[in-house]
Each structure stands twice: as C-alpha cells, then as structure tokens.
TIMI-458225 format. One line per field, with one value per residue (C-alpha): residue in one letter; x, y, z. Coordinates in pm, 1 decimal, decimal comma. Example, Ala and Ser with C-alpha at 12.3 -4.5 7.8 and 13.67 -1.06 7.14 Angstrom:
// residues 2
res	[A S]
c1	[1230,0 1367,0]
c2	[-450,0 -106,0]
c3	[780,0 714,0]
// end
This chain:
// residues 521
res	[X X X X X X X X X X X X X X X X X X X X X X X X X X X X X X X X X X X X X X X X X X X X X X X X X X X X X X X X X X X X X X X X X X X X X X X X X X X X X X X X X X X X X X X X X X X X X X X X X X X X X X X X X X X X X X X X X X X X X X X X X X X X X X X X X X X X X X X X X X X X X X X X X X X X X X X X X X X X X X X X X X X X X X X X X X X X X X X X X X X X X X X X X X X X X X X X X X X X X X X X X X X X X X X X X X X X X X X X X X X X X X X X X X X X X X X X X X X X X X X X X X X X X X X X X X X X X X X X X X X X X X X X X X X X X X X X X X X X X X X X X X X X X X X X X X X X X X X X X X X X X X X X X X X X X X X X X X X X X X X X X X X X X X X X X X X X X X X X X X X X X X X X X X X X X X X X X X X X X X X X X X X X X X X X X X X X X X X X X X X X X X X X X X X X X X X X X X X X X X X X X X X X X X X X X X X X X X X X X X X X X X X X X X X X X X X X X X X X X X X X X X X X X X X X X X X X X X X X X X X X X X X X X X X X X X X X X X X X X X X X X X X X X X X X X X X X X X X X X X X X X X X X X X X X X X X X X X X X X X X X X]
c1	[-3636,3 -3569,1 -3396,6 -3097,7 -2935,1 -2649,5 -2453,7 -2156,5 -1952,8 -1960,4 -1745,7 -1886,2 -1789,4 -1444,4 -1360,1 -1482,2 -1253,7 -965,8 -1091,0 -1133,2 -747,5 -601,6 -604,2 -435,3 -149,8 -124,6 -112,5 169,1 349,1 302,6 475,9 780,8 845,8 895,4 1133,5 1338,9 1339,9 1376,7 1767,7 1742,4 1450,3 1652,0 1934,5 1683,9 1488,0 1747,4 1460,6 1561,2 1592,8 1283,2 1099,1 1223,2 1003,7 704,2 767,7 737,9 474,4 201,3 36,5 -32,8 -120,1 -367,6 -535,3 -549,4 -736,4 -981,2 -1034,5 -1335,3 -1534,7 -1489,7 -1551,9 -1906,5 -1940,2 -1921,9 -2214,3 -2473,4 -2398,9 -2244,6 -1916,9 -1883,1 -1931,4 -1677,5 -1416,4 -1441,0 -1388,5 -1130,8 -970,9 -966,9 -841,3 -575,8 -469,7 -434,3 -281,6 18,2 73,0 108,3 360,9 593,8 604,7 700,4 987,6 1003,1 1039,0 754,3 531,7 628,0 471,8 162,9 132,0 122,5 -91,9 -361,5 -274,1 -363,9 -684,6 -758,6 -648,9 -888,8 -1191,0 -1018,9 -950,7 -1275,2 -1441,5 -1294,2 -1308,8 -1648,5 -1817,3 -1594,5 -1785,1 -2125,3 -2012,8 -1872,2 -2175,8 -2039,3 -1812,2 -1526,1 -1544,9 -1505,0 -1220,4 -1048,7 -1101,2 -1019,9 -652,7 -622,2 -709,2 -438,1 -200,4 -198,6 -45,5 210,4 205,4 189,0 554,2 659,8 622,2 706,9 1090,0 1139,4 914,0 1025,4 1395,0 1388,5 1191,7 1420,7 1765,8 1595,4 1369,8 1375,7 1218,2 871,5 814,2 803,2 431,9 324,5 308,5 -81,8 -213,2 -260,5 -380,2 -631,7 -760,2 -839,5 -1023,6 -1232,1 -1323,8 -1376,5 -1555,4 -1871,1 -1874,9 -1802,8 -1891,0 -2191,0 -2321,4 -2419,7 -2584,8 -2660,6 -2996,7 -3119,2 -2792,1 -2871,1 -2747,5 -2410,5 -2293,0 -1981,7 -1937,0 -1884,2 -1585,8 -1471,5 -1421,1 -1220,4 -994,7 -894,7 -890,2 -649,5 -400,8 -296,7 -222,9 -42,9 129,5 239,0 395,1 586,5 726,9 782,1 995,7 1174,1 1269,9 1203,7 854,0 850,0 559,0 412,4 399,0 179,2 -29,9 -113,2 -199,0 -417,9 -522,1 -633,5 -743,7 -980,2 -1104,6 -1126,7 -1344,4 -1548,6 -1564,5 -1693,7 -1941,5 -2152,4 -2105,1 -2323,9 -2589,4 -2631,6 -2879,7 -2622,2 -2299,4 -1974,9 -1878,7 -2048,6 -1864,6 -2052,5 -1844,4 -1560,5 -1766,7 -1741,0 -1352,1 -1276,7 -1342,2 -1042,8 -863,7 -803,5 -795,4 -529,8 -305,7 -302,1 -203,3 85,0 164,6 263,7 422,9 744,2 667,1 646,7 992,6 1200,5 1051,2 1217,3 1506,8 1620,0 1554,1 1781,5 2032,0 2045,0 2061,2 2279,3 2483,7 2531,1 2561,4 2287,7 2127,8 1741,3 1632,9 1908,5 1774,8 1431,5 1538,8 1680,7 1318,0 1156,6 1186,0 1043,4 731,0 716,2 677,4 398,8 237,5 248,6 122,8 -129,1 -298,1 -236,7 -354,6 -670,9 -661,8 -447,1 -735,1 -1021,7 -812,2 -592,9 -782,6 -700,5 -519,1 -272,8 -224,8 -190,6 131,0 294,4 352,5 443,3 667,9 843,8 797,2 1020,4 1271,7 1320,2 1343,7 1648,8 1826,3 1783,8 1968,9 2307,1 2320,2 2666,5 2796,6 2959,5 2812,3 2487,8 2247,3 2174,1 2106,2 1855,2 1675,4 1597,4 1508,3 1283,8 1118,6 1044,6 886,6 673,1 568,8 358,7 297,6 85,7 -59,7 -218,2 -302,6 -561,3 -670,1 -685,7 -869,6 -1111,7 -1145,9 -1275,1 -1466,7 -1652,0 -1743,4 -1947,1 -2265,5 -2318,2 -2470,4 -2133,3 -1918,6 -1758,3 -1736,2 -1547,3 -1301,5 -1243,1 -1114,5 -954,6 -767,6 -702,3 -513,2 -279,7 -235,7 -149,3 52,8 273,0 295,0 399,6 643,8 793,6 768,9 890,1 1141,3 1256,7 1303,0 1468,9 1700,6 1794,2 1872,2 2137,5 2295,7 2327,4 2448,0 2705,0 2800,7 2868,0 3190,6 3318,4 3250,0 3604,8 3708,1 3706,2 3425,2 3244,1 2911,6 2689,2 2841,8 2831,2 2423,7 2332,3 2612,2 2518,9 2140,3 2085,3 2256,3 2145,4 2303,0 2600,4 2611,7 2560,5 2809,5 3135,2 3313,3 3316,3 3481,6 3759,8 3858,2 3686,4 3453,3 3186,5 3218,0 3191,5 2840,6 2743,1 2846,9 2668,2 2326,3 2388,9 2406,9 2069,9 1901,4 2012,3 1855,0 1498,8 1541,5 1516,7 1294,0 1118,7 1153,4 1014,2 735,6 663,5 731,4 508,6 207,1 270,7 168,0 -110,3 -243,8 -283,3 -504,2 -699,4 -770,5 -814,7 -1201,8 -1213,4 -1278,9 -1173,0 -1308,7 -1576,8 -1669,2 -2000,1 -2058,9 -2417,9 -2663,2 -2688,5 -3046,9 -3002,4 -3153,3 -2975,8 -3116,9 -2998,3 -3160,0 -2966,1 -2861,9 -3051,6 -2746,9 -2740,1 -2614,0]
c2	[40,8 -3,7 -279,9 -258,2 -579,5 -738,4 -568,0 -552,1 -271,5 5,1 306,0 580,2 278,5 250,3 576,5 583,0 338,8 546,1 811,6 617,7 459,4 821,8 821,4 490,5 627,1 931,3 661,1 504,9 790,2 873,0 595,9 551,3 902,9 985,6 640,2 831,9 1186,0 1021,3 1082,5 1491,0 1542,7 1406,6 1601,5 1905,3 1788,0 1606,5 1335,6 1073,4 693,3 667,8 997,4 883,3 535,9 785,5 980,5 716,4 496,6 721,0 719,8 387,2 340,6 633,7 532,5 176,5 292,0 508,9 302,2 111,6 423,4 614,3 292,6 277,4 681,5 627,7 402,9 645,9 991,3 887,2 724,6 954,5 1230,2 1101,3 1051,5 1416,7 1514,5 1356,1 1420,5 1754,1 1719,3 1479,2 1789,7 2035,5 1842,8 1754,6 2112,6 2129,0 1854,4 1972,9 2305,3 2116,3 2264,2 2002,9 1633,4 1676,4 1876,3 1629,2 1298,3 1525,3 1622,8 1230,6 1137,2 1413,5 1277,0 919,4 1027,4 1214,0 877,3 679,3 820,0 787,0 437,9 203,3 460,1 412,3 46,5 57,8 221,2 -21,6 -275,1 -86,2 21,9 -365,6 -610,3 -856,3 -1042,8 -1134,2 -704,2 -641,4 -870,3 -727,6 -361,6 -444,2 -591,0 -229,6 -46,3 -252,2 -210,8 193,8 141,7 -6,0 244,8 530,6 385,4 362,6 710,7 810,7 745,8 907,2 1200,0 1235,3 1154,6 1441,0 1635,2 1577,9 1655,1 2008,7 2107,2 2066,3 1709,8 1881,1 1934,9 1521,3 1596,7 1822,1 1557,7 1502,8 1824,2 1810,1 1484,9 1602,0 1851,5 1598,8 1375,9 1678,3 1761,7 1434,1 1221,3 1416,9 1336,7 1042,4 828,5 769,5 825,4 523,6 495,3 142,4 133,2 125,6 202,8 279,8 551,3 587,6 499,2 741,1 502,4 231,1 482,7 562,6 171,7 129,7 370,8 259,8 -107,7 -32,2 300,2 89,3 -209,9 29,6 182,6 -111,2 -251,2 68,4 26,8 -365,3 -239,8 -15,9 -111,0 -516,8 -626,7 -397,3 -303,1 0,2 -251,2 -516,3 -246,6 -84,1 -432,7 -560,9 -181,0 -284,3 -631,8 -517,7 -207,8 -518,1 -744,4 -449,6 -358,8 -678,7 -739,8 -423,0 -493,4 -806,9 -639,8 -326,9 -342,3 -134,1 -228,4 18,5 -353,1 -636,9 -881,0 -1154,6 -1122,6 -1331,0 -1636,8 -1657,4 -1840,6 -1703,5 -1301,4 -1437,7 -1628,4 -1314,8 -1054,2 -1312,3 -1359,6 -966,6 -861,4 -1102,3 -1072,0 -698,8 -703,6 -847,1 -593,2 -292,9 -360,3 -422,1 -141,1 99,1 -80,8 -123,2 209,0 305,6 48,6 238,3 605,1 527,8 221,7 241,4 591,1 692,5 1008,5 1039,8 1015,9 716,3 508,3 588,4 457,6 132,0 83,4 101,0 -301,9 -410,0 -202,3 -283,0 -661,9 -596,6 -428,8 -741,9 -949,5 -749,7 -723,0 -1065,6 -1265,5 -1242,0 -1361,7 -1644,3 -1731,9 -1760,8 -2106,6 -2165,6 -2144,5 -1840,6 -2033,4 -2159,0 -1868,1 -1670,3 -1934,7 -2011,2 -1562,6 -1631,9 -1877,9 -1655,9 -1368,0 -1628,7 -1659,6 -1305,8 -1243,9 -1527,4 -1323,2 -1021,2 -1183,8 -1223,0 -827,9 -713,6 -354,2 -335,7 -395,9 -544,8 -349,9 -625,7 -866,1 -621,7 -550,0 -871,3 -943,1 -715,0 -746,9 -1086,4 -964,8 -719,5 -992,8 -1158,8 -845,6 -778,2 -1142,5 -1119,9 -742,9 -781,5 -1113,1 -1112,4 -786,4 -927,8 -1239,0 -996,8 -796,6 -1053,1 -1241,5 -915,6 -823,0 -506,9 -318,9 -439,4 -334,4 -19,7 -218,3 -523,1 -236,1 -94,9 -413,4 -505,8 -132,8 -196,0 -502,3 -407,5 -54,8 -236,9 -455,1 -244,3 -30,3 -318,0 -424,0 -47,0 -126,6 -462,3 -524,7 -156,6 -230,7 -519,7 -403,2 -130,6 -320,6 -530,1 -232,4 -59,2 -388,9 -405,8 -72,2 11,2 -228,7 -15,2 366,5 470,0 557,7 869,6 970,0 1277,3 1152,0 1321,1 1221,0 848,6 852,9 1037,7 747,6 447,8 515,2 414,7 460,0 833,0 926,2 760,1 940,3 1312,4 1242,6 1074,0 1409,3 1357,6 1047,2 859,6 783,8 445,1 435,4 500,0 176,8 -18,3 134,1 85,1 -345,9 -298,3 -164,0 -480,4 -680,9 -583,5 -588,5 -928,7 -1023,5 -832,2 -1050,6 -1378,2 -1362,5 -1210,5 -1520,6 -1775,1 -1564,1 -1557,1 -1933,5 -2021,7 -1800,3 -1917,4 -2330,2 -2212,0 -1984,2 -2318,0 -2507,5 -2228,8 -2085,5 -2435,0 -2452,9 -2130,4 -2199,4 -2031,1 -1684,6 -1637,7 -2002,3 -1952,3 -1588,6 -1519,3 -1459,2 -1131,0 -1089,2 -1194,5 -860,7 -736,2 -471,6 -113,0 219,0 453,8 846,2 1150,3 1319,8 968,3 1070,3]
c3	[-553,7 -916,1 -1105,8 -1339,3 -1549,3 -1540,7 -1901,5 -2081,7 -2015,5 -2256,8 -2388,6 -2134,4 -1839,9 -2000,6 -1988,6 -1648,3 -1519,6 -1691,3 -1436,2 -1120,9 -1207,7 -1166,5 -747,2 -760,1 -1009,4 -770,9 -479,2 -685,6 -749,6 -438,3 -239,1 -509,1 -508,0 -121,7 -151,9 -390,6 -191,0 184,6 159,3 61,7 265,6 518,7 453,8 517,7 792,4 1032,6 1119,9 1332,9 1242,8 1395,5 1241,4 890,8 962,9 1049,4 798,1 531,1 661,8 879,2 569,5 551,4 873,7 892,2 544,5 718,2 1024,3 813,5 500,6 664,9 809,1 446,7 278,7 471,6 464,1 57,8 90,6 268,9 105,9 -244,3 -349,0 -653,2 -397,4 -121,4 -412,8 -491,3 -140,9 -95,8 -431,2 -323,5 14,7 -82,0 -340,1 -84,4 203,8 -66,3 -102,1 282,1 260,1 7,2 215,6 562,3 752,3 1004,0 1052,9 1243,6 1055,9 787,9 960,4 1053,9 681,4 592,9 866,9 703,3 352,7 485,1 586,1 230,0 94,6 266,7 72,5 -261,8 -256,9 -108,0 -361,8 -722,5 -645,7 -494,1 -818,2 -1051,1 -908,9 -975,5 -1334,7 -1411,2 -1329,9 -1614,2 -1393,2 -1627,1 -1736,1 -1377,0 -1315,9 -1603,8 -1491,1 -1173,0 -1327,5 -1484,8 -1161,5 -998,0 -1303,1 -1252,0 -953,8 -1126,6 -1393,1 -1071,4 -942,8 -1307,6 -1355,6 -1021,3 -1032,5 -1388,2 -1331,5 -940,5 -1032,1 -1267,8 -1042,8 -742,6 -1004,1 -1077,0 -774,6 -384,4 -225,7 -184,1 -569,2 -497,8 -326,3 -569,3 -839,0 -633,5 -712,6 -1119,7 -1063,3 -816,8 -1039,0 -1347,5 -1120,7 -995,1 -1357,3 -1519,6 -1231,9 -1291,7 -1649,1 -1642,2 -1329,2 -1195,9 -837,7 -638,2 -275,1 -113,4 -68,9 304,2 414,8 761,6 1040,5 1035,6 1388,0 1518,1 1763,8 1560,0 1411,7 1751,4 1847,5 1501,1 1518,9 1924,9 1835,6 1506,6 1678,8 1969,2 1786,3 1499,3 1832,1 1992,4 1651,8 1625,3 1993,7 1966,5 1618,4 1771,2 2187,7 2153,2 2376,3 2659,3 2903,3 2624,8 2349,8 2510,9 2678,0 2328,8 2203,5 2442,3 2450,3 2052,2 2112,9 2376,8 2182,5 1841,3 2032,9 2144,3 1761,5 1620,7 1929,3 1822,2 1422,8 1479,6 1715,8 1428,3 1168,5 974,9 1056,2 970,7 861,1 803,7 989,1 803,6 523,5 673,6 684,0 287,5 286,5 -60,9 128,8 429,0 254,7 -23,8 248,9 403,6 142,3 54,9 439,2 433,5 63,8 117,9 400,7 224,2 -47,5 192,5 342,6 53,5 -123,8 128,5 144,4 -229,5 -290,9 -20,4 -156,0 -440,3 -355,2 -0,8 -123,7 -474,0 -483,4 -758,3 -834,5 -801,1 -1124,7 -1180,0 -908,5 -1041,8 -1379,3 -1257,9 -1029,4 -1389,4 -1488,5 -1212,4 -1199,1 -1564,0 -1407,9 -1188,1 -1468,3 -1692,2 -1415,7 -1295,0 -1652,7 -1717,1 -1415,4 -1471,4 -1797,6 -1685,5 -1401,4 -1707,8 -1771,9 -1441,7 -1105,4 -931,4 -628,3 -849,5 -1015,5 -695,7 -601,2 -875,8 -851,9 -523,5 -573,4 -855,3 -553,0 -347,0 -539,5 -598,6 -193,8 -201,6 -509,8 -274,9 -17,0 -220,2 -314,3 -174,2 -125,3 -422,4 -810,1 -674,3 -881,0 -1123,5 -889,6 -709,9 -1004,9 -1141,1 -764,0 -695,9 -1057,3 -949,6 -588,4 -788,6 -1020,1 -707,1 -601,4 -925,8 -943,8 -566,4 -621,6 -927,3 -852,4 -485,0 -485,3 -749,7 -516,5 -256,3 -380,9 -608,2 -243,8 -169,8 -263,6 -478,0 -172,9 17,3 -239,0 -22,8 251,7 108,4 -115,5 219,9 374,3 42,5 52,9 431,6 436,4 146,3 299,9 645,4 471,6 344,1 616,8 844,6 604,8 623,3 1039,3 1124,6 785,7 796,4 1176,1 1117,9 876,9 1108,0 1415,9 1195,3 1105,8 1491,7 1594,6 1331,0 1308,5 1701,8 1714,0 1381,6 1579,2 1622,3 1964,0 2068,9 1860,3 1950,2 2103,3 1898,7 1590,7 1715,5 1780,5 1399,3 1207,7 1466,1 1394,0 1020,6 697,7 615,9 952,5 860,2 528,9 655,3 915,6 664,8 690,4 1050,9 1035,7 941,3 568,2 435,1 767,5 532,6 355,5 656,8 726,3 375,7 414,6 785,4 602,5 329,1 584,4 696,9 370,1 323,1 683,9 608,9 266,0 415,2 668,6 367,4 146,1 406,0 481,4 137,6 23,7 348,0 203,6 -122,0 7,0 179,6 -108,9 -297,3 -31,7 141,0 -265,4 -374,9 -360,7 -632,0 -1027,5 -1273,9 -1313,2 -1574,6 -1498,8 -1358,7 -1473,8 -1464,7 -1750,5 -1879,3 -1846,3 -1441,0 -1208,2 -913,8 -752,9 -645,9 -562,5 -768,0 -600,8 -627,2 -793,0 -1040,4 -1412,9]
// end
C-alpha cells in the first residue's frame, strides 16, 4: 500500500480531463446526431414505428445494463486500460453502423455500440475522481465533463447537419471514429492508470444476475409502451424483480461485490441517483420529439434543424459550468430546483407549440429543459460520486452513468410511446376510406410513415398527420411538466441536509490511501 495526498490539481491533470471529456462529446454527438438522421435513415431502412424506437434507444438501454459490470471490471484490471478498450471498440462498431443495410442490423449495431459505451463512461469519470482529490477541483471538472456533453450535441447538429446535407445518414456514425483515435493516442500520455486496491474476484455471476434482473424489466417497459399491460409485460417484470432481489441478496454476502449495495444507505448517493433517473426521463422524450418537430413538422433541412437545436445546448452548457459555482454559495438542493423549476416551465411552453410557426416557442422551451438538464447533470453527478469512497469511485460513476443512461432511454420509451399512441388514435378517424391497406398501416403508424406515404394520399392529408403528431408532443409535454415540477419539490427536501460544496473540503495535507497500477505513469 502506499499513500498519496490530497493536492491541487495541476497542468498535466488539466489536460487530462480535456482527454477523458472527448468520449462524452462523442456520446453527445452521438445521441443529437442519430435525432437529426432518424427521418433519412428511415427513408432507407423502412423500420417500423416500433424498430425506429429500437433503433434510437437500444443504446441506452444496453450501456444501462452494462455500465455497472464495466464500471467494476475498470476497478480490477485498470480504468485507463478499460477506457482504451473500449475507445477502440466503440470506433469500430460505429463503422459497422454507418454501413447497416437493415433496420435490423441497425438496432444490433447500437446494441454493440451500447456495450462499447459502457466502458467509456464509469471510466473517464472514475479516474477524474482519482486525478481531482481537492474536492471543489473535482466538482469543477466534473461540471466540464458534464458540459462536453453539451458541447458533443452542440456540435453534433452543425457538423451532422452538414454532414447529413452532403453525405448519406451513416457518415452521422462516423463522426466516433476520429474521436476514437485521439483518445487512443492521448490517454497514455496523459492519464494515469488506477486499480482499487484489494479489488477482489470478479464474480460472472454477479454479471449474469444483472443483466436478467435489468433485460426483462427493459423488455417489459418496451411491451407495456407499445400493447398497454398485457400478460408479456408483467412476466418480464416480475421476470426482473425476481432476478433484482436475487442481485442485491448476493452483493451483501460478497466480500467484493460487482456493487456495493451499501452505498445507498448514504441519502445524498439515492437521493442524487434519484433525481438523475427521473430528471432525464423528461429530457429523453422531448429530445426525440422536438427534433422530429422540426425535421417532420416544420419542414427543416438537417443541418437547419441542427442550427435551431444550437441555443439550447448552449443553455445546458452555461448551467452545467455554472452550477457548481453557484453551489460554493447556494446549497446544492436548491440549486438543483430552482433548474428544475426553470426545466418546468419550459415543459408547459412545449405544450403550446402548434403545427404551424412553432419553432420559437420550441426553442426557448427546450433551452429551458436543457437548463435543468445541465444543473442536475454536473451537480447531481458530483453529489454521487463525492458520497463514494475513492476505491468506490467506478462503482458509484457506474450507477451515476446508469441512471442518466436509463433515464433517457425510458424517456425515448414511455414519452416517445406516448406521443405515438396520440397520434394513431388521432390519425385513424382522418385515413380516407378506401385506402389501400398497406398504405393505411406505414401513415397510421407514426409521422415518418405518414410522410413517405403523402404521395399516396389525398392533397392536404398530410397536414392533418402533422396537427395529429402536435397533438402528441403537446401530451408527452405535460405529463412531462408535472413529472418534472413534482421532482423539482422533492429535490429541495430529500437534498436539503447537503451544504454548500467546498464547505467542509478537507485539508490538503489529509492521506487517503490507494495502491497505484503496475502500468501507473
């Protein structure tokens, strides 16, 4: 064992954290990109309503259900190591994507990307917390780490938009692989490896009972989206519940747990991880639907739409650098709803877009739904991973990167569903009669149906399914806005016992201990 001080950040850590904030721009990129390229990939690949939710959210939901085993595998043979790996896999696996020639091989092509993505992410944040042992340092790297995601879906629209106006929707994926390469070359220069020290066996079936208690349950959301609560959905779920109990039951027998269920007893560990599952959610959903408001709806070209999603990642941005500069003064709780609040407000905003000029009103809406989204994404994951100890820290990123990962996937799931089933139920009474039957199932399924199929039908039909897809937006919206304005009250009491941060940082001369990794620069 040797012992290491608690010390100011300096320019070699810096730099560092420039490195370990490229997979999170790539993971931005990556989500506002295949937004913008859903509607001519799906001109391509003829997915169905249902394939086109697959397609944009098996990603999440894979990451989600791997996050916690590569969080823990980053802990016993290296986190610098694991980020490589999967820096590399998450390059080639994009190039797979962008050559798909099927819906299907499409969702199989994000499933394998999730899985890539799930060693990236528990990692960078994993070693920030190793690199950062000055708390307020760390809570201010941590705000830029979050910000590049911001910056990621900045860039993504511009750079995709343009992409998308000169190339075919798979040059979208390739945006990854330069990326991928820079993070190969620089990690080794810069970041330093780190193993927890006595980390243990790692126990596959520990992994095993993960993955079955978090598939089902992904499984039976999908179904309960899709057909309403039939006999497959509650099977899956109790499928999961059984397979979570099952989970947790062997964590607290293991000397090295894949998790370390004791973390949830510390309230400012749940109460973040709480606030971050439900926070994205909302986020998830009307991130799908806006930008299909404004390519389907509103008509706009790629790169147009992506221009117009610019303000309100430019939002998030601010708020995720600034929070936690505003929590050295306010307590974080506060904080954390007064953003939600603003978040709140931007959901009701969202409700009032119409068919026709709305793209004002959905940009100063979302901008302020990103604004939370910034707040509760630096601070909350700061909350969480602060609540850890060091030799934790890939286990608590992992949950962190889990329940925002979930969240959004969810929100992709059950608003996305939502919004859907407004539309069908709308649009059936408008179907003409006599309508060939095949052309009724692709324009009564969702929007993009509608779209490819116009020619097909009569003149102005069209703008019926674009107010029947409003219609739904607006629906999604407010359920959207309570859920939000609900988690924004209980932010404020269950985040109440938290100071500011900074407020009790420790001493610089106070030891922590760590073994560091054979391979250690």
């Amino acid at each position: 064992m040797s012992t290491t001080t608690v010390r100011r950040a300096g320019a070699r850590e810096w730099g560092g954290l420039a490195v370990l904030s490229l997979p999170t721009v790539l993971l931005g990129l990556d989500v506002t990109v295949l937004y913008l390229a859903l509607p001519s990939l799906a001109e391509d690949l003829h997915p169905s309503g249902t394939e086109e939710l697959w397609i944009m959210d098996a990603y999440g939901f894979l990451i989600a259900g791997f996050l916690i085993t590569m969080g823990t595998l980053g802990d016993r043979i290296g986190r610098r190591k694991l980020l490589m790996i999967g820096a590399a896999a998450f390059g080639a696996v994009s190039v797979l994507a962008a050559c798909s020639d099927s819906a299907a091989m499409l969702i199989a092509a994000r499933a394998a990307l999730g899985i890539a993505g799930a060693t990236l992410m528990p990692s960078t944040l994993a070693l920030i917390s190793n690199m950062f042992t000055d708390q307020r340092q760390r809570s201010l790297a941590i705000g830029v780490w979050a910000t590049s995601f911001a910056l990621g879906m900045a860039l993504g629209p511009v750079v995709g938009g343009a992409m998308l106006d000169h190339f075919w929707w798979g040059s979208a994926f390739l945006l990854a692989v330069p990326v991928a390469i820079v993070l190969l070359v620089a990690t080794p220069i810069l970041i330093p490896e780190y193993r927890a020290p006595q980390s243990g066996r790692f126990d596959l079936l520990s992994v095993a009972l993960s993955l079955s208690a978090i598939l089902p349950v992904i499984y039976a959301v999908k179904r309960f989206a899709k057909d309403g609560l039939g006999v497959p959905a509650i099977v899956a779920a109790v499928i999961g519940l059984v397979f979570a109990v099952l989970f947790v039951r062997r964590q607290g027998k293991l000397a090295s747990p894949l998790l370390d269920v004791r973390l949830f007893t510390d309230r400012t560990f749940s109460a973040a991880l709480s606030v971050l599952l439900v926070g994205l959610v909302g986020v998830g959903g009307s991130m799908l639907l806006i930008t299909q408001q404004l390519q389907l709806v509103e008509e706009l070209p790629p790169i147009e739409a992506g221009l117009w999603m610019g303000p309100p990642a430019l939002m998030m941005f601010l708020a995720a650098i600034g929070a936690p500069l505003v929590a050295r003064r306010v307590p974080p709780g506060i904080v954390v709803a007064a953003a939600l609040t603003l978040s709140m407000v931007g959901y009701v905003l969202l409700t009032q877009v119409d068919a026709s000029g709305g793209i004002a009103l959905m940009v100063i809406g979302f901008g302020l739904v990103y604004l939370g989204l910034g707040t509760i994404a630096a601070l909350g994951t700061d909350l969480v991973v602060g609540a850890a100890p060091p030799e934790k820290a890939g286990s608590a990123s992992a949950m962190s990167e889990t329940v925002q990962e979930l969240g959004l996937a969810l929100g992709v799931a059950i608003l996305g569903s939502l919004a859907t089933a407004v539309y069908r139920n709308r649009i059936d009474d408008e179907i003409p009669a006599g309508t060939p039957s095949e052309v009724a199932d692709v324009a009564g399924d969702s929007l993009v149906g509608a779209a490819s199929s116009a020619h097909r039908m009569p003149a102005g039909w069209l703008d019926q399914a674009k107010e029947a897809a409003t219609s739904g937006l607006n629906v999604a919206m407010l359920v959207a806005a309570v859920c939000t304005l609900v988690l924004s009250l209980l932010s404020a009491v269950v985040l109440r016992h938290v100071g500011v941060i900074g407020g009790d940082e420790p001493g610089v001369d106070e030891a922590v201990t760590a073994e560091p990794a054979e391979s250690e620069v």
